[in-house]
PyMOL Python script that loads the backbone (N, CA, C, O; Angstrom):
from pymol import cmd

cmd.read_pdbstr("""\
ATOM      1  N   UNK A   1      15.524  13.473 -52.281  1.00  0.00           N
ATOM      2  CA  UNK A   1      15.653  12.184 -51.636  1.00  0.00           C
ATOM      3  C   UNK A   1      16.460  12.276 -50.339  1.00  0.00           C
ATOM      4  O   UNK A   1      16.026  11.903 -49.248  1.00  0.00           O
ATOM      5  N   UNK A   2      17.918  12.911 -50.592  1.00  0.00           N
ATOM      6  CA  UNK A   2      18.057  13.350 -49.393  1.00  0.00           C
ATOM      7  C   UNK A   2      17.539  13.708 -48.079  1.00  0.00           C
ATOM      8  O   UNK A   2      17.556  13.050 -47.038  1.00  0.00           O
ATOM      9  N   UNK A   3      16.986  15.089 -48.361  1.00  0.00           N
ATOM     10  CA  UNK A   3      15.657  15.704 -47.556  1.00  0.00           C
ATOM     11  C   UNK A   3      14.870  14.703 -46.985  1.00  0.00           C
ATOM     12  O   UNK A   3      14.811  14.726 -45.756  1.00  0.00           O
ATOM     13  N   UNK A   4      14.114  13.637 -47.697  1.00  0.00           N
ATOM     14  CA  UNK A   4      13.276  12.777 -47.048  1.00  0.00           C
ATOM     15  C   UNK A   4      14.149  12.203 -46.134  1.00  0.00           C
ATOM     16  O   UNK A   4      14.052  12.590 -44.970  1.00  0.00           O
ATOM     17  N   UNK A   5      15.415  10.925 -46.554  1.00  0.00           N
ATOM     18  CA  UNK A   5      15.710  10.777 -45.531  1.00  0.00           C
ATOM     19  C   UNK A   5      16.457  11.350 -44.169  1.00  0.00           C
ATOM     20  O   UNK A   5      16.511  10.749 -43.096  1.00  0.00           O
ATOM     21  N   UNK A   6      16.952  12.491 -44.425  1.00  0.00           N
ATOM     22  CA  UNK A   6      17.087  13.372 -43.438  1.00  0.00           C
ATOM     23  C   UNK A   6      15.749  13.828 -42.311  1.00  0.00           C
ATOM     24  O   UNK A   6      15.806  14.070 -41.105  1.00  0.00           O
ATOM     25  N   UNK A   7      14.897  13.825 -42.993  1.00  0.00           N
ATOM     26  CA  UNK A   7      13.459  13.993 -42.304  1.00  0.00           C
ATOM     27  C   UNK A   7      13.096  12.929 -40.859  1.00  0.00           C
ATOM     28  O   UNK A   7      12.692  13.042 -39.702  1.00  0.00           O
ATOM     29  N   UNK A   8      13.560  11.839 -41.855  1.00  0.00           N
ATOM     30  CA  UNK A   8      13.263  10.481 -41.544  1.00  0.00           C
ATOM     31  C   UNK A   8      14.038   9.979 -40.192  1.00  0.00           C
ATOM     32  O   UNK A   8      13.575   9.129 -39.431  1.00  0.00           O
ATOM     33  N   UNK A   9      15.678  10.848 -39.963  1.00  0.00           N
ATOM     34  CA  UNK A   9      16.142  10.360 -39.294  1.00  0.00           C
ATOM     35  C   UNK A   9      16.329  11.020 -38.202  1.00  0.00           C
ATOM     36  O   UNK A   9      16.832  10.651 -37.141  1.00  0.00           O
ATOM     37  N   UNK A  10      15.727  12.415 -38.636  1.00  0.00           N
ATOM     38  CA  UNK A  10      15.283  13.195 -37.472  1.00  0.00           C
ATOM     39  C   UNK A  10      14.460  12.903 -36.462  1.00  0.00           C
ATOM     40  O   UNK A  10      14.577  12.905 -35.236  1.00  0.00           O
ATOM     41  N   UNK A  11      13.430  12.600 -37.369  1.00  0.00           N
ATOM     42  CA  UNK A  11      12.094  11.817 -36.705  1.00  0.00           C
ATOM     43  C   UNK A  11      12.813  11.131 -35.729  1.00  0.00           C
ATOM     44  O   UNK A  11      13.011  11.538 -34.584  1.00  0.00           O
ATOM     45  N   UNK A  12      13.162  10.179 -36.164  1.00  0.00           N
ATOM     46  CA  UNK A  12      13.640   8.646 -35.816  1.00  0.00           C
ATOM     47  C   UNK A  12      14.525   9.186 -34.232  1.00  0.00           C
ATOM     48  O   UNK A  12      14.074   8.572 -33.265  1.00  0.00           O
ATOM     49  N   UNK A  13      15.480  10.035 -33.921  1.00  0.00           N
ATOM     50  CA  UNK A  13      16.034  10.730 -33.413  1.00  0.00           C
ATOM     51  C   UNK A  13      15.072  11.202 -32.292  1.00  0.00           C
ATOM     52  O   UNK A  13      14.915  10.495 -31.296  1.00  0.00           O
ATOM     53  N   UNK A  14      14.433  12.373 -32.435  1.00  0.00           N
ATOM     54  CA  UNK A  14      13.465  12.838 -31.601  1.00  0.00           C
ATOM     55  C   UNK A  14      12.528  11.524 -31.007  1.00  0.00           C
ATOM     56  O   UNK A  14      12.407  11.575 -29.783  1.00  0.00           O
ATOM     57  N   UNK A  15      11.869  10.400 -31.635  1.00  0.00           N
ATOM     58  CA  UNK A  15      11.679   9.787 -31.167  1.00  0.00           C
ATOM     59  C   UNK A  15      12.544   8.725 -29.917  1.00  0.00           C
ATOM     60  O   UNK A  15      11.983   8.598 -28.829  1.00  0.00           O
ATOM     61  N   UNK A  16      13.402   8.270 -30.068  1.00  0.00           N
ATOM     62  CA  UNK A  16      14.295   7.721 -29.114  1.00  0.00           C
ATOM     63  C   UNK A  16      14.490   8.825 -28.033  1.00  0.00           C
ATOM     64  O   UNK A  16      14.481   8.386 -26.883  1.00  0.00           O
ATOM     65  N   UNK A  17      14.659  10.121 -28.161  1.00  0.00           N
ATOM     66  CA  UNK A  17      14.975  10.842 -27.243  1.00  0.00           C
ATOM     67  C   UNK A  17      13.881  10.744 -26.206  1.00  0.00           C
ATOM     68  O   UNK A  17      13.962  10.261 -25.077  1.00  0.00           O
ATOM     69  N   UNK A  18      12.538  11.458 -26.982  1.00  0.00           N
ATOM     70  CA  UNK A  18      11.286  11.370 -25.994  1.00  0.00           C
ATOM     71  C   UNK A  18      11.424  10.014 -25.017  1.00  0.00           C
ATOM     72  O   UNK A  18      11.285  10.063 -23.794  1.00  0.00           O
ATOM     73  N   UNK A  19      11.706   8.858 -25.734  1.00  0.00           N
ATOM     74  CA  UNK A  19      11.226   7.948 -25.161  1.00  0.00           C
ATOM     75  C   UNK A  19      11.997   7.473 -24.137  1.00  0.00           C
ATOM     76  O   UNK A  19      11.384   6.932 -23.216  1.00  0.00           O
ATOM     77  N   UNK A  20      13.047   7.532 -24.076  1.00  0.00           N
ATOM     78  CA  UNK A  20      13.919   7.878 -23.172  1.00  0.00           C
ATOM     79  C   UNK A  20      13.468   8.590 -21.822  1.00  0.00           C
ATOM     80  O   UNK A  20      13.229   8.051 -20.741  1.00  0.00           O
ATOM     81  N   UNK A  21      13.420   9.773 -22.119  1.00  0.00           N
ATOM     82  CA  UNK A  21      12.941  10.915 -21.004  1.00  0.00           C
ATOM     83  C   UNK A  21      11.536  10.133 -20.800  1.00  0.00           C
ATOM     84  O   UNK A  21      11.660   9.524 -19.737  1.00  0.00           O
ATOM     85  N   UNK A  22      10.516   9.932 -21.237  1.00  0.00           N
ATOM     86  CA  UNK A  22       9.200   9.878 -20.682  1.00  0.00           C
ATOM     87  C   UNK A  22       9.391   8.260 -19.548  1.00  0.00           C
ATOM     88  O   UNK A  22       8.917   8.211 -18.414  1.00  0.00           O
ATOM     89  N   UNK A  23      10.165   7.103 -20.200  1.00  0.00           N
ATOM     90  CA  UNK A  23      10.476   6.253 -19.980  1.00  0.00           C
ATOM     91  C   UNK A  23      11.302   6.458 -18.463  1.00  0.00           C
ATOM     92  O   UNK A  23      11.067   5.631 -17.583  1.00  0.00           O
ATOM     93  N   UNK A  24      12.228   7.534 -18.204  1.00  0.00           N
ATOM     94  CA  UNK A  24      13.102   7.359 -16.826  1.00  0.00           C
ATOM     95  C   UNK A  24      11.851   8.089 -15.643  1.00  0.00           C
ATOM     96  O   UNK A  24      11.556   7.664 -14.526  1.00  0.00           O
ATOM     97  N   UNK A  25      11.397   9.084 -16.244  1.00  0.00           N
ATOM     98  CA  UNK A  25      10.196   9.494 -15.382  1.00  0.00           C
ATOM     99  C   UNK A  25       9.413   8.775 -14.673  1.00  0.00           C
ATOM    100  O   UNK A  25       9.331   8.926 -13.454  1.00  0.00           O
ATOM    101  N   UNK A  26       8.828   8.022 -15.242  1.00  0.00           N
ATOM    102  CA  UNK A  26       8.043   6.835 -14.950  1.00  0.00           C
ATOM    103  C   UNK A  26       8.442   5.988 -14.229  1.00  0.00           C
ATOM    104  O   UNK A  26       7.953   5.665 -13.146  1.00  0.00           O
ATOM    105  N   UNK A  27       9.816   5.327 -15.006  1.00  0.00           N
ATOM    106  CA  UNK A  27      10.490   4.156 -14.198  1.00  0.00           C
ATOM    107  C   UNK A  27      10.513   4.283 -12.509  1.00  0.00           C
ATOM    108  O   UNK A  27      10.409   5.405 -12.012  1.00  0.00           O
ATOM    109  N   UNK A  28      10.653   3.081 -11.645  1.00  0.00           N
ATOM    110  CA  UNK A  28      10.631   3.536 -10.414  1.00  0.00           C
ATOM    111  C   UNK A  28      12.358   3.700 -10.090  1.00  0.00           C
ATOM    112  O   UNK A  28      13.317   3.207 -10.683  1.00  0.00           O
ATOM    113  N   UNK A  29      12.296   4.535  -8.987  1.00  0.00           N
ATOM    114  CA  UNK A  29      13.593   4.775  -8.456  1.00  0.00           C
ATOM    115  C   UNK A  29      13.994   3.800  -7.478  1.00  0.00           C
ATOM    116  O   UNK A  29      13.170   3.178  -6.808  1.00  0.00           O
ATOM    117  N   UNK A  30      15.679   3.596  -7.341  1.00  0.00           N
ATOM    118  CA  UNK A  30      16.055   2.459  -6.379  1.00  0.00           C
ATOM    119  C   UNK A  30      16.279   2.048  -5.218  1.00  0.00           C
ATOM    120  O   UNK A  30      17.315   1.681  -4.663  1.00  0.00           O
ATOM    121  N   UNK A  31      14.592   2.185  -4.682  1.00  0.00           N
ATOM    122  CA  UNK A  31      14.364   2.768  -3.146  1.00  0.00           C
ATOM    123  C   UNK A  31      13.645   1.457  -2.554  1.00  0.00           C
ATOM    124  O   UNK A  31      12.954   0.645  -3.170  1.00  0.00           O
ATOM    125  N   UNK A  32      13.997   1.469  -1.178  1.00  0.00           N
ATOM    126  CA  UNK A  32      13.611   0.149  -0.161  1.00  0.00           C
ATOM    127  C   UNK A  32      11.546   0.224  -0.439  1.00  0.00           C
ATOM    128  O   UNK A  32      10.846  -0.733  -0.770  1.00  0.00           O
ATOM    129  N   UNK A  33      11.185   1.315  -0.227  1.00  0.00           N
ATOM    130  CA  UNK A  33       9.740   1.053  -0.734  1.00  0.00           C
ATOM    131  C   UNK A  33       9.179   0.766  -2.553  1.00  0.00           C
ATOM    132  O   UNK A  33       8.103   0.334  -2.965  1.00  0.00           O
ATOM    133  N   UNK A  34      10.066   1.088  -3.099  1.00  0.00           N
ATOM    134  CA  UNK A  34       9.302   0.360  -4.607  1.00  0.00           C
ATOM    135  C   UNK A  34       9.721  -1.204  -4.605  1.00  0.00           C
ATOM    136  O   UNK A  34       9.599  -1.835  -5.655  1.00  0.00           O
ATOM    137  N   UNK A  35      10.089  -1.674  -3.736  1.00  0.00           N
ATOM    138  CA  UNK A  35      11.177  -2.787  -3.940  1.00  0.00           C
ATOM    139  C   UNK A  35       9.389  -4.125  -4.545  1.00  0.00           C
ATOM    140  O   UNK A  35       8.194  -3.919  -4.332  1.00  0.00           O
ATOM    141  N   UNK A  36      10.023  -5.239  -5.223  1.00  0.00           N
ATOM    142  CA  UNK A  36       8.812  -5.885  -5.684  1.00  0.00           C
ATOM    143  C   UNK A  36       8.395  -6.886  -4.739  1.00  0.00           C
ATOM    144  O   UNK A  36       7.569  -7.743  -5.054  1.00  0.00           O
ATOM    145  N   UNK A  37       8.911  -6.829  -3.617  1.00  0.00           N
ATOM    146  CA  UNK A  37       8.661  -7.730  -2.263  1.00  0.00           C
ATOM    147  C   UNK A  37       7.096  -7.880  -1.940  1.00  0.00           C
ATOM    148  O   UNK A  37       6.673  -6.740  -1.744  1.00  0.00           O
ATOM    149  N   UNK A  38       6.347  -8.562  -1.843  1.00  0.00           N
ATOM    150  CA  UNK A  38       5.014  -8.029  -1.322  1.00  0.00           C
ATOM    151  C   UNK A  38       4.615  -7.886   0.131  1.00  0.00           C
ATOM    152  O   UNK A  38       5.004  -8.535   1.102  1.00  0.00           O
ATOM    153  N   UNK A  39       3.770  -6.912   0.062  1.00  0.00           N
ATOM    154  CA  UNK A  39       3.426  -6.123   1.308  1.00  0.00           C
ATOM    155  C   UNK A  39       2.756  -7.546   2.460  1.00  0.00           C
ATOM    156  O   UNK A  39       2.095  -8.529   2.126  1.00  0.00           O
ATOM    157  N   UNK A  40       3.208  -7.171   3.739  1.00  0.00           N
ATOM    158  CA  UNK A  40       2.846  -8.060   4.656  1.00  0.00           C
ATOM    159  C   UNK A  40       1.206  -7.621   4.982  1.00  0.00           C
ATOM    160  O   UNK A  40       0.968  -6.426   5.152  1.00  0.00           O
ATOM    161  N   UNK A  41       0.135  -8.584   5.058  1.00  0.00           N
ATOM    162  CA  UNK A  41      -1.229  -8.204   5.215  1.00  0.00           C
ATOM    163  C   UNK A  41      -1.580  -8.709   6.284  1.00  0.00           C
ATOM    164  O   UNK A  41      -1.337  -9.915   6.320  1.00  0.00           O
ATOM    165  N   UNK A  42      -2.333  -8.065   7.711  1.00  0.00           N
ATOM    166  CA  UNK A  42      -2.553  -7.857   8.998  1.00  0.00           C
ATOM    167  C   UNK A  42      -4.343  -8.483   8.763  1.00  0.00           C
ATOM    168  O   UNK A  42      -4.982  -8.377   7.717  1.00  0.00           O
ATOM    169  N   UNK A  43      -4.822  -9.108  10.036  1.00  0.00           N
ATOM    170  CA  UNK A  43      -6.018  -9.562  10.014  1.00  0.00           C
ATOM    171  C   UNK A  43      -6.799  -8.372  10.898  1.00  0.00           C
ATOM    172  O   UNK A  43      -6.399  -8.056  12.019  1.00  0.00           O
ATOM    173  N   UNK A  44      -8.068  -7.695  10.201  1.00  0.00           N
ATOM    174  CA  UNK A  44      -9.099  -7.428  11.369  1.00  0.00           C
ATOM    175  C   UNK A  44     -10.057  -8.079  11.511  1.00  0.00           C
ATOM    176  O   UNK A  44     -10.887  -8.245  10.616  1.00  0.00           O
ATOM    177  N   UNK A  45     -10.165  -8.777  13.130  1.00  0.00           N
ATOM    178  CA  UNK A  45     -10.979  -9.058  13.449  1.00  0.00           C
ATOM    179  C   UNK A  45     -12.523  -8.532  14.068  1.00  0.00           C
ATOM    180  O   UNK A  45     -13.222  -9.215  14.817  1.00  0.00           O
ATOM    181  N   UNK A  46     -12.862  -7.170  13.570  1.00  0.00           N
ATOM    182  CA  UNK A  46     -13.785  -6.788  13.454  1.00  0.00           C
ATOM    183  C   UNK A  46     -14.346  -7.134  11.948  1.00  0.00           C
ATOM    184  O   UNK A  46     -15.373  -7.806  11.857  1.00  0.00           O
ATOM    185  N   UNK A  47     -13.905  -6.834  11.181  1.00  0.00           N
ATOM    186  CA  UNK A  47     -14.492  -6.587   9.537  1.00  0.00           C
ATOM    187  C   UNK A  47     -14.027  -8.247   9.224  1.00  0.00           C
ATOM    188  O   UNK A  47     -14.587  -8.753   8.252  1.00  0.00           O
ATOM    189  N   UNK A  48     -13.308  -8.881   9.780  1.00  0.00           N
ATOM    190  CA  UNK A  48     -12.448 -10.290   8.971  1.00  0.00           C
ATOM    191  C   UNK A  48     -12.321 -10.405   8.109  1.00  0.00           C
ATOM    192  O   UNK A  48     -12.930 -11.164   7.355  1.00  0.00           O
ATOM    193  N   UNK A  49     -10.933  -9.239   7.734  1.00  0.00           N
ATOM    194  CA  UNK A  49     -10.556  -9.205   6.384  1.00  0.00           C
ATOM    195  C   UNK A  49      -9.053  -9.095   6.759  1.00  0.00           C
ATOM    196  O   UNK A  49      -8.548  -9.419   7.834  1.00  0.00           O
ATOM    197  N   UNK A  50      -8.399  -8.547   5.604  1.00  0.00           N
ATOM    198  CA  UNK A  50      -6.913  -8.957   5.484  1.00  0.00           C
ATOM    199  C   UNK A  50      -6.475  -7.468   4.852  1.00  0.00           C
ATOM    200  O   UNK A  50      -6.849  -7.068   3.750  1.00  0.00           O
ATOM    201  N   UNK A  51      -5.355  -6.517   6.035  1.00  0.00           N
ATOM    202  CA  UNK A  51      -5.333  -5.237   5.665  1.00  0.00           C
ATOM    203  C   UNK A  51      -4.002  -5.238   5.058  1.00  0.00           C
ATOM    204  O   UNK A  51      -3.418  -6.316   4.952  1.00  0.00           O
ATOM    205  N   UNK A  52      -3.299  -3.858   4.531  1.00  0.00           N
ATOM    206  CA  UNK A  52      -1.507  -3.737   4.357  1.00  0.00           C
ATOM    207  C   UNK A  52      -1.540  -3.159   5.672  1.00  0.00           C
ATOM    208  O   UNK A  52      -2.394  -2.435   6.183  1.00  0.00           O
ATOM    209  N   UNK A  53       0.053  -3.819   6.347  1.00  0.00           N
ATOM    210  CA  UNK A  53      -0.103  -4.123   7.604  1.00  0.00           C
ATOM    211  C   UNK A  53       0.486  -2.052   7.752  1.00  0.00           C
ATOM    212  O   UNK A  53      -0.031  -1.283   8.562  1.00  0.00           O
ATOM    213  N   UNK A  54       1.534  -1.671   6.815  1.00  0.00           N
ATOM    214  CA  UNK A  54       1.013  -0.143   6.742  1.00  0.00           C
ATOM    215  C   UNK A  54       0.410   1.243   6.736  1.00  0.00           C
ATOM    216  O   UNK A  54       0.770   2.409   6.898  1.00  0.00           O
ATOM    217  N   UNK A  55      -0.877   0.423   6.423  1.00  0.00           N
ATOM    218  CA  UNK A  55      -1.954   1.366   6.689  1.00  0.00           C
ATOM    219  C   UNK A  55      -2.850   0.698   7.395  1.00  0.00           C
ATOM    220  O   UNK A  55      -4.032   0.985   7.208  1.00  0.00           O
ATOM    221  N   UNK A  56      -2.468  -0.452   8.465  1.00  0.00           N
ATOM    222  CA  UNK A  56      -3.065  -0.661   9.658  1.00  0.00           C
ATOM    223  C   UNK A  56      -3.335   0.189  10.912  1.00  0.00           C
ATOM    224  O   UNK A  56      -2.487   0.937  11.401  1.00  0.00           O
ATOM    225  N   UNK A  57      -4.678   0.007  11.433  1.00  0.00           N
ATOM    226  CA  UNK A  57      -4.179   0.646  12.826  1.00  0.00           C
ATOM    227  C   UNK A  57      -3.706  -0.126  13.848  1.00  0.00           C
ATOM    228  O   UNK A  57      -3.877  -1.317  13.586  1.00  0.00           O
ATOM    229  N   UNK A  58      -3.169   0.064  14.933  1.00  0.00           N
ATOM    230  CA  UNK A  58      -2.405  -0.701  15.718  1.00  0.00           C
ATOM    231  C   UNK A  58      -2.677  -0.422  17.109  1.00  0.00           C
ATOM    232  O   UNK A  58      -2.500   0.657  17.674  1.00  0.00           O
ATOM    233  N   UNK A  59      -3.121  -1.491  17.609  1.00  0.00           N
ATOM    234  CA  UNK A  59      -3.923  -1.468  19.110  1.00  0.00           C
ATOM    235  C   UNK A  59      -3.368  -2.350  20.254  1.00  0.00           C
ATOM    236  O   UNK A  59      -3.437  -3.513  19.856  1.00  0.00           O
ATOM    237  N   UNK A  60      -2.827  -2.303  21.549  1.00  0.00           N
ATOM    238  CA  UNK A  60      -2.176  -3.326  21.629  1.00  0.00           C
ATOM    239  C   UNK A  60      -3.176  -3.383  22.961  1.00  0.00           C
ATOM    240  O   UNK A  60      -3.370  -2.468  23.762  1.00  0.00           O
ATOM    241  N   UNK A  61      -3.820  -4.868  22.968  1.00  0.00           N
ATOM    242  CA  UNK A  61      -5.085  -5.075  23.809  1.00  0.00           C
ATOM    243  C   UNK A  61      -4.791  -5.999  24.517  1.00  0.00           C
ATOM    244  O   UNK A  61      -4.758  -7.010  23.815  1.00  0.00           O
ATOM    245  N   UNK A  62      -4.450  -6.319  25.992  1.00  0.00           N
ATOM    246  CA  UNK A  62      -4.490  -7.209  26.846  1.00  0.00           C
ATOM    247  C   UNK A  62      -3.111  -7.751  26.002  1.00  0.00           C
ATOM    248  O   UNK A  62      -3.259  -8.869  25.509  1.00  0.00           O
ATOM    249  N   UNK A  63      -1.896  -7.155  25.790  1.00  0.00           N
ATOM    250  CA  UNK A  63      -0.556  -7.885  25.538  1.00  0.00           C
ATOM    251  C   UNK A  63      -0.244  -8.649  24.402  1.00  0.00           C
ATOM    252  O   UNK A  63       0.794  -9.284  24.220  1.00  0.00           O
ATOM    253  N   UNK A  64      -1.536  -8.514  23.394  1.00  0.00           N
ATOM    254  CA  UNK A  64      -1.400  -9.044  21.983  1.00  0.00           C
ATOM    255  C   UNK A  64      -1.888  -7.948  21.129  1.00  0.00           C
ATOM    256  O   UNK A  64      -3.020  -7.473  21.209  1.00  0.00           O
ATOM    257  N   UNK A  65      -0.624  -7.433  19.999  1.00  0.00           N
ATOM    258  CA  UNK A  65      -0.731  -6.314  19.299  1.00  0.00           C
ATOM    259  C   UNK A  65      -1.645  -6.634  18.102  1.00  0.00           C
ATOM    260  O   UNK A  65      -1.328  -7.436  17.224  1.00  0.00           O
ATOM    261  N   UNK A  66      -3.326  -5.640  18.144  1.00  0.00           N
ATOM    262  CA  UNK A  66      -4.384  -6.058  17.345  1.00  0.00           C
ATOM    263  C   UNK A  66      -4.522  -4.891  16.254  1.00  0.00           C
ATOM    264  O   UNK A  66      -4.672  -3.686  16.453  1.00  0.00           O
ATOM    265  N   UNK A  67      -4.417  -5.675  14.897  1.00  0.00           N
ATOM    266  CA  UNK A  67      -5.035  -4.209  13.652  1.00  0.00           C
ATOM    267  C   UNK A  67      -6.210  -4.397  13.371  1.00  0.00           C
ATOM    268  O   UNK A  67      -6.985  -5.276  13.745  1.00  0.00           O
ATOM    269  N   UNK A  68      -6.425  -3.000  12.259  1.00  0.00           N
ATOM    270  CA  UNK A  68      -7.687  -2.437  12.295  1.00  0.00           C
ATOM    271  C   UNK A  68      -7.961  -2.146  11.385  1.00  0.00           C
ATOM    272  O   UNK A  68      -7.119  -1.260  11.233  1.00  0.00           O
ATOM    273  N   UNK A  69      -8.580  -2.141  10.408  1.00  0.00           N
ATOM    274  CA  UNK A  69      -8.773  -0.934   9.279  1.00  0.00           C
ATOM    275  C   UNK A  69      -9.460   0.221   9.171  1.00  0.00           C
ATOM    276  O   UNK A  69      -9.545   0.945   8.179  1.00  0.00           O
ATOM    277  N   UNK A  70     -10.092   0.403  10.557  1.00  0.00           N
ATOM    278  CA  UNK A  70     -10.498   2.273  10.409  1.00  0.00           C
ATOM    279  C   UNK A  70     -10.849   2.497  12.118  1.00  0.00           C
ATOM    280  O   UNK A  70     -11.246   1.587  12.845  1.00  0.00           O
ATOM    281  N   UNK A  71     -10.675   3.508  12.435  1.00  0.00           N
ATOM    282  CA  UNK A  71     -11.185   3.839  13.896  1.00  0.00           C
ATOM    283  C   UNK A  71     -12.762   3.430  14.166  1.00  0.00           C
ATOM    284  O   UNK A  71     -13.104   3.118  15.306  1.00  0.00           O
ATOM    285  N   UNK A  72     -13.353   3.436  13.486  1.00  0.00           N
ATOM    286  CA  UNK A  72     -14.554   2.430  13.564  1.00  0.00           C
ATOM    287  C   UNK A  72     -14.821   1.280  14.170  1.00  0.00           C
ATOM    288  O   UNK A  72     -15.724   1.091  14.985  1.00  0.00           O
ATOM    289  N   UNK A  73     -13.724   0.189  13.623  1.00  0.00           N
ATOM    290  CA  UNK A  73     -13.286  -1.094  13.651  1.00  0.00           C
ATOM    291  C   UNK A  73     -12.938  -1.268  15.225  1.00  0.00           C
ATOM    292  O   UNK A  73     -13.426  -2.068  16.023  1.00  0.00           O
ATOM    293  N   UNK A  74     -11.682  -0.012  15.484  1.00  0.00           N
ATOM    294  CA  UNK A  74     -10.880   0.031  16.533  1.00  0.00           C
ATOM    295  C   UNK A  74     -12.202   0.190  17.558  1.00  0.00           C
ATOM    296  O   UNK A  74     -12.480  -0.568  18.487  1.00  0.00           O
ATOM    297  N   UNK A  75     -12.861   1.255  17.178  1.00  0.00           N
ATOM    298  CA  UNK A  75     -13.876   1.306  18.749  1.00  0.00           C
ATOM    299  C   UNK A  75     -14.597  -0.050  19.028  1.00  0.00           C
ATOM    300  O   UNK A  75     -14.342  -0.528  20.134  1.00  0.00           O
ATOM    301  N   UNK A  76     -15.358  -0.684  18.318  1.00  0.00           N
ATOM    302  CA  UNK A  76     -16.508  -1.883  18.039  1.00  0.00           C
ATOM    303  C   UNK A  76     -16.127  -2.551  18.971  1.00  0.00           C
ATOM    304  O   UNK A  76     -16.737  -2.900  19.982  1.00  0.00           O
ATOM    305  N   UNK A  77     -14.495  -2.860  18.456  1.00  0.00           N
ATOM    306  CA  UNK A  77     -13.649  -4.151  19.258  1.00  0.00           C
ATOM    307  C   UNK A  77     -13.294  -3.566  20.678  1.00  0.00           C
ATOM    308  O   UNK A  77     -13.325  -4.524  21.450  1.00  0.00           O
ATOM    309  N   UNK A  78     -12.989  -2.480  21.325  1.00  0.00           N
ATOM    310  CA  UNK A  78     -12.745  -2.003  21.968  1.00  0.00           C
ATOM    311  C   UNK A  78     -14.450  -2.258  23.092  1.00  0.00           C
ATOM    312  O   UNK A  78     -14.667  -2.910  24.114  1.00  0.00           O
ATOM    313  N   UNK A  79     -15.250  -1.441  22.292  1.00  0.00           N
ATOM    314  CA  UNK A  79     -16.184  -2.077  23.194  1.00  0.00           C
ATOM    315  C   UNK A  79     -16.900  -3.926  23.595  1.00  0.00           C
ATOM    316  O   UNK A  79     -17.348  -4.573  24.541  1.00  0.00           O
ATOM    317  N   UNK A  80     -16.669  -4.029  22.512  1.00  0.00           N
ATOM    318  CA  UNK A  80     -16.963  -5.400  22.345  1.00  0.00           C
ATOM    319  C   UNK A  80     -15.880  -6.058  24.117  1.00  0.00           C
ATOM    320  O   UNK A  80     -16.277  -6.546  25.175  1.00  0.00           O
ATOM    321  N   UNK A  81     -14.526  -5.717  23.609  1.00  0.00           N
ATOM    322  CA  UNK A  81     -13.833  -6.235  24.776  1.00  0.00           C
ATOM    323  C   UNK A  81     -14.186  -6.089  26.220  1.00  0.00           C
ATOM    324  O   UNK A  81     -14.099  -6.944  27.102  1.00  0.00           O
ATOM    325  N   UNK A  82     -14.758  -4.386  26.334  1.00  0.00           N
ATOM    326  CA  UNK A  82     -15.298  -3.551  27.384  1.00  0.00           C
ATOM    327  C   UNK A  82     -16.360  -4.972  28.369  1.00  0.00           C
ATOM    328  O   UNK A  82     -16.343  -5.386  29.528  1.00  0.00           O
ATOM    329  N   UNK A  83     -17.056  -5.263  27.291  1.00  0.00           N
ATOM    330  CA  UNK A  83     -18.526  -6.311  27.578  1.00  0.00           C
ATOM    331  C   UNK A  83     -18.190  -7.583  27.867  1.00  0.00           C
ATOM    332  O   UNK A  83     -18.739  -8.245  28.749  1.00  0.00           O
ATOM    333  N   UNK A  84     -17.310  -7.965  27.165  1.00  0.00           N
ATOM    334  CA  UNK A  84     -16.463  -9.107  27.582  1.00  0.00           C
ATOM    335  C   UNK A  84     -15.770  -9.198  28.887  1.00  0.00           C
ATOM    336  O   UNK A  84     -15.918 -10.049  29.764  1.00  0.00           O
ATOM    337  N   UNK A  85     -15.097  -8.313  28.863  1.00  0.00           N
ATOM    338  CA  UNK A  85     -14.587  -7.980  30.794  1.00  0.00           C
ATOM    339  C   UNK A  85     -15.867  -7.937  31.456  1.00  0.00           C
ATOM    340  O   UNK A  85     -16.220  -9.110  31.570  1.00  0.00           O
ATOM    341  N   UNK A  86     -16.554  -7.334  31.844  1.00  0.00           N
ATOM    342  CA  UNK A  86     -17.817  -6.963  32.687  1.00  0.00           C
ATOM    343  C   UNK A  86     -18.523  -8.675  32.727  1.00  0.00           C
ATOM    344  O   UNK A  86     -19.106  -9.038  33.749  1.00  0.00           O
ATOM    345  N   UNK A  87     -18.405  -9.506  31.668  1.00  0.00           N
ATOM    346  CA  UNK A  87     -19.317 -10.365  31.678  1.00  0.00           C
ATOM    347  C   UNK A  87     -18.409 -11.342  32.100  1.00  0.00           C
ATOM    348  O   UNK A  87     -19.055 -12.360  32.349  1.00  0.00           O
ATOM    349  N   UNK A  88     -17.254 -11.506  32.290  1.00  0.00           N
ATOM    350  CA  UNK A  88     -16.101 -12.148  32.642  1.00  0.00           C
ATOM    351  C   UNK A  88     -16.331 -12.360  34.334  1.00  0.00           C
ATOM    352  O   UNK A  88     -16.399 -13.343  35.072  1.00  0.00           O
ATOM    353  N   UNK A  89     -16.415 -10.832  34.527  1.00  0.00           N
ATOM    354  CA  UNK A  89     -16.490 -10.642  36.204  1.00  0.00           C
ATOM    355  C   UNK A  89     -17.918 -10.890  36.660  1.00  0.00           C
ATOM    356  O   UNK A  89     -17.893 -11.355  37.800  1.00  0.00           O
ATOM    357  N   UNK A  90     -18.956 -10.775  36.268  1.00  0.00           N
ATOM    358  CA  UNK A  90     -20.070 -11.349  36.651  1.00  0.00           C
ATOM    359  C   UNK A  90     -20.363 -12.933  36.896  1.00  0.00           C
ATOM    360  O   UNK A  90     -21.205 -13.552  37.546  1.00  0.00           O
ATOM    361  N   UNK A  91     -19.469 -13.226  36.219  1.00  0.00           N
ATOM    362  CA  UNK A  91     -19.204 -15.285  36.268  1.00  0.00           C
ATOM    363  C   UNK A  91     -18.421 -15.617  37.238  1.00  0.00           C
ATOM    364  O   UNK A  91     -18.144 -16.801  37.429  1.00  0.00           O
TER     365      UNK A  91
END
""", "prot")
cmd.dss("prot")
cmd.show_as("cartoon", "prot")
cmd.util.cbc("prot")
cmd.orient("prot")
């Protein structure tokens, strides 16, 4: 009877330990980027959607700073603007 519960509290033991360790691993650390703030989201006006302003690209076009979500985006608008000037000066 002993034995069993000795078994038992071993168990019991090793368990809390693991869980512990697997538990701090995981947990996040107490750093300005895990923080639970939410991420600020940037508009492209190529795709008209809503990016993390982080993994934006950043274009600064005629004095107003414009994002992007892929160099794709960035050229389109870029030309798009190109055509816009030219058709600006033809008027």
């Amino acid at each position: 009877m002993i034995r069993l519960i000795f078994l038992v509290l071993l168990i019991f033991v090793l368990y809390k330990v693991l869980h512990l360790l697997i538990r701090d691993k995981s947990a996040p650390k107490n750093s300005p980027s895990n923080e639970s703030a939410p991420e600020e989201l940037v508009f492209d006006p190529m795709c008209k959607t809503y990016i993390p302003r982080r993994s934006a690209i950043r274009k600064n076009v005629s004095g107003h700073e414009v994002y992007f979500c892929s160099d794709e985006c960035l050229s389109r608008y870029l030309d798009q603007e190109a055509k816009r000037q030219i058709d600006l000066k033809i008027i």
